[in-house]
C-alpha positions in Angstrom: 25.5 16.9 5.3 22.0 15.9 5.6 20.7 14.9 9.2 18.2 12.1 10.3 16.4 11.3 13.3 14.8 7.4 13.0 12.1 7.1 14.4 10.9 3.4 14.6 13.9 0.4 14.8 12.4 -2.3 13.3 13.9 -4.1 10.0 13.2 -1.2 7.8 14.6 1.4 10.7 17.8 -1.1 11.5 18.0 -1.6 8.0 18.2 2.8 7.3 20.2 3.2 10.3 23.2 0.9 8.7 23.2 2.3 4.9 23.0 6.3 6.3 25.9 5.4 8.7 27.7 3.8 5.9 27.1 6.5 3.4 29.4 9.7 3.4 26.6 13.1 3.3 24.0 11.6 5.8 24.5 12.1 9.9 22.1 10.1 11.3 22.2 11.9 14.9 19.4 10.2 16.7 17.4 6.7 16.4 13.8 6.6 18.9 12.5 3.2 19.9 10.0 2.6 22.5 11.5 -0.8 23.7 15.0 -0.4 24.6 17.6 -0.1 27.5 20.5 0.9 25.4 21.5 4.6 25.0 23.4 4.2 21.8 23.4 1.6 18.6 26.3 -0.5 18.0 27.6 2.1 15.3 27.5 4.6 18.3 24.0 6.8 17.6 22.2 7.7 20.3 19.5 5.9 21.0 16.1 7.0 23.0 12.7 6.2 24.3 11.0 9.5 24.8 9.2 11.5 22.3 9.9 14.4 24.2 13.8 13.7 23.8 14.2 13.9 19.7 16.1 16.1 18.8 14.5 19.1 16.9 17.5 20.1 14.9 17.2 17.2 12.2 16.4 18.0 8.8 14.6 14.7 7.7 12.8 12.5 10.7 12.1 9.1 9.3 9.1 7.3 11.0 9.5 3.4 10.6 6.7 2.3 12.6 3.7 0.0 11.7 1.2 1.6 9.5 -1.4 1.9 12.1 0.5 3.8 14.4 1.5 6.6 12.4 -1.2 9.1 12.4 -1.4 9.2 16.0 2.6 9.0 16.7 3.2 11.7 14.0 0.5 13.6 16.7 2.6 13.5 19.0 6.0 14.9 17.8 6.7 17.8 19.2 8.5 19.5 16.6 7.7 22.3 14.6 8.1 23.2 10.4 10.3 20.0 9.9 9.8 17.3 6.9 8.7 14.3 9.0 7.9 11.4 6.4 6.9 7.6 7.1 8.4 4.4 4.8 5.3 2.8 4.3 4.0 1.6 0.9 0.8 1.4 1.8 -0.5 4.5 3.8 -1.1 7.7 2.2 1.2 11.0 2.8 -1.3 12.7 4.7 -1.5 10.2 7.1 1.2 12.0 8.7 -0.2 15.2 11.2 -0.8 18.1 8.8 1.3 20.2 11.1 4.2 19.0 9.9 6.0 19.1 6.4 5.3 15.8 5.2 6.5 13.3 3.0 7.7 10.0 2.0 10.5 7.7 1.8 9.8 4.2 0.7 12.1 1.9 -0.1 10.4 -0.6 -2.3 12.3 -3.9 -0.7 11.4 -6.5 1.7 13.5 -6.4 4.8 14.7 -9.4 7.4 16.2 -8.3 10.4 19.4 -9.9 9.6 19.7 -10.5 5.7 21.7 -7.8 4.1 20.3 -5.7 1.1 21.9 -3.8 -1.7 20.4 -0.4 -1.4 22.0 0.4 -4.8 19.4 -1.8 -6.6 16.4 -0.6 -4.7 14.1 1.9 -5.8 13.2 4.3 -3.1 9.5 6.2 -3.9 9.4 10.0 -3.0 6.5 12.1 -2.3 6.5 15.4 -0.4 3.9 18.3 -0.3 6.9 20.8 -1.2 8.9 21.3 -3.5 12.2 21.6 -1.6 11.3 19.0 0.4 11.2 16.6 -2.8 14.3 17.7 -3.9 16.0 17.1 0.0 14.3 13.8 0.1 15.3 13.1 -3.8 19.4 13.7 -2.6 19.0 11.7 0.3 17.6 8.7 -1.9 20.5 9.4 -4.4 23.0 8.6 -2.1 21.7 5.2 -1.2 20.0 4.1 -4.5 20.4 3.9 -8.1 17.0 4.7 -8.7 14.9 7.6 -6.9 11.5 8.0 -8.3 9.0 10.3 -7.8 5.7 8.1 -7.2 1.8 9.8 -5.5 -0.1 8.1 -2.4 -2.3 6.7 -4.6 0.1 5.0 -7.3 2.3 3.9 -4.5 -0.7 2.1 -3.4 -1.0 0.3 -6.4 2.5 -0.7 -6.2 2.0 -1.8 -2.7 -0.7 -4.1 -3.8 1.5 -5.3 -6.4 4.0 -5.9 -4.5 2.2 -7.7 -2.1 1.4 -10.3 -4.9 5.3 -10.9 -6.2 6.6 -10.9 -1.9 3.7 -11.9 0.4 1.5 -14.5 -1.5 4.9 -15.9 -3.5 6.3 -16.6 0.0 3.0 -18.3 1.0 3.1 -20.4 -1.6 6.6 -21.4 -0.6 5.1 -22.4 2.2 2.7 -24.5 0.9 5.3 -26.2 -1.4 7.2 -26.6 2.0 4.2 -28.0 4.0 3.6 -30.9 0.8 7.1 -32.0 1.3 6.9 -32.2 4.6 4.1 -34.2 5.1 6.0 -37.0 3.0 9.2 -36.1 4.3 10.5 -34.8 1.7 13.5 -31.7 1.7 12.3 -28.4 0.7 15.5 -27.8 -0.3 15.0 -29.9 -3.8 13.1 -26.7 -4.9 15.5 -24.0 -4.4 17.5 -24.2 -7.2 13.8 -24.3 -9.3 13.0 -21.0 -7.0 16.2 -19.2 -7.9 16.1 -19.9 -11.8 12.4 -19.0 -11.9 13.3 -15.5 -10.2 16.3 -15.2 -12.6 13.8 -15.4 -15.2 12.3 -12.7 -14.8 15.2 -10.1 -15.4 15.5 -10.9 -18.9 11.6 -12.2 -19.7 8.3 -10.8 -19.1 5.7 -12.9 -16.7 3.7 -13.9 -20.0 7.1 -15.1 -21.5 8.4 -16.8 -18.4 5.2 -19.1 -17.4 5.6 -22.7 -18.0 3.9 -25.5 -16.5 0.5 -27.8 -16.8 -2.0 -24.9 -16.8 0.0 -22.8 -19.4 -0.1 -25.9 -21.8 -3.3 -27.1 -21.1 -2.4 -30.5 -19.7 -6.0 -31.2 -17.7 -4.5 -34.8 -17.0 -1.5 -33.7 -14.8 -3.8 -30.8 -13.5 -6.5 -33.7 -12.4 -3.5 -35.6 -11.4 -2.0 -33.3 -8.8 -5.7 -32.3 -7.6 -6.0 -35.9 -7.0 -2.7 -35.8 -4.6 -3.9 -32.9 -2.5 -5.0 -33.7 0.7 -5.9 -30.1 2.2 -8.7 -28.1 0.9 -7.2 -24.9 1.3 -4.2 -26.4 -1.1 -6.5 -27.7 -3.5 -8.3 -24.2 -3.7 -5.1 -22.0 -3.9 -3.5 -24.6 -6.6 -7.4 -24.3 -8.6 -7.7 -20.5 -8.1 -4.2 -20.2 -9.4 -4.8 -22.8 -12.3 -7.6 -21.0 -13.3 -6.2 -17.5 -14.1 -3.5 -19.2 -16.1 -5.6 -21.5 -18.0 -7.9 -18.1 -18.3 -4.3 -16.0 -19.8 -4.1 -18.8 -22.7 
């Protein structure tokens, strides 16, 4: 049985709490959150408020916090030769104070507080300065996920970035998709099914494969068409910017 302490209950922490406590081999035996009146979650672990109330006997302490905050929480812990890792794609391992075992646990997903995820399909990234530690942290992944990779600070950076492109600017441009319709009051709705084949796509094709549209053919008239249509500059520089690394690909 492996036991975790959470540290951090915000939609990556909720979202660990619910698959350990679903998943025979992992006790999660504490959760710490700095805004909260409750002693215990709703699946019954207890639940703090205090740094100097986790419980020192865990053998993997999961910080979900925001990125900034971990090198001077990590600081604080008052704990002594236990594996303490962060889930953040984006800040390195040794972020986390050197006086602790440190490592990673990244589960490479985005997370809404109340959208449920398989955790079977999502890779989690491991990194750990020891070498039992990896292999702890490589069990504990196996029991969630399909797919437990071992991935460096500075590669999962890259896929940080990365992701950041295919997640955060995608959803932006949803948004801006959104905004167009709007403004002629028209249902964003039309576009989901278009959305949901165009992700679809991408299982069986690569990116190169799957582009279609005006700039991948070359059509200038439809491109000089729609820049004719927008009416807000940043729109018309996103939809250019974008044009012009497909038309660039060809």
């Amino acid at each position: 049985m492996i036991r975790v302490v959470i540290l951090g209950f915000g939609n990556v922490g909720q979202h660990l709490h619910k698959i350990f406590h679903e998943t025979k081999g992992v006790n999660v035996i504490q959760g710490y959150t700095r805004n909260t009146t409750e002693t215990t979650t709703k699946a019954g672990t207890p639940l703090i408020s205090k740094i100097s109330e986790i419980d020192s006997s865990a053998d993997v302490y999961i910080v979900a916090i925001p990125d900034d905050a971990i090198k001077g929480f990590t600081k604080e812990l008052k704990l002594k030769d236990k594996l303490v890792v962060h889930t953040s794609g984006g800040v390195a391992m040794n972020t986390i104070s050197k006086k602790h075992h440190r490592g990673i646990f990244y589960p490479l997903q985005t997370f809404s507080k109340n959208t449920e995820v398989d955790f079977k399909i999502i890779p989690i990234c491991i990194e750990a300065e020891k070498e039992n530690d990896l292999k702890l942290l490589r069990k504990l992944g196996e029991l969630i996920s399909n797919k437990v990779v071992d991935i460096n600070s500075s590669e999962r950076a890259q896929i940080h970035l990365a992701a950041v492109f295919v997640n955060n600017f995608v959803n932006e441009l949803y948004h801006i998709s959104e905004d167009i319709l709007k403004e002629k009051s028209l249902d964003f709705e039309l576009l989901k099914p278009l959305i949901s084949e165009t992700a679809k796509k991408i299982e069986t094709l690569s990116p190169s494969k799957a582009q279609t549209g005006p700039a991948n053919r070359g059509d200038i008239v439809t491109i000089e068409k729609h820049l004719s249509m927008i009416e807000a500059e940043l729109q018309e520089k996103v939809y250019m910017t974008l044009t012009r690394s497909i038309l660039k690909r060809k």
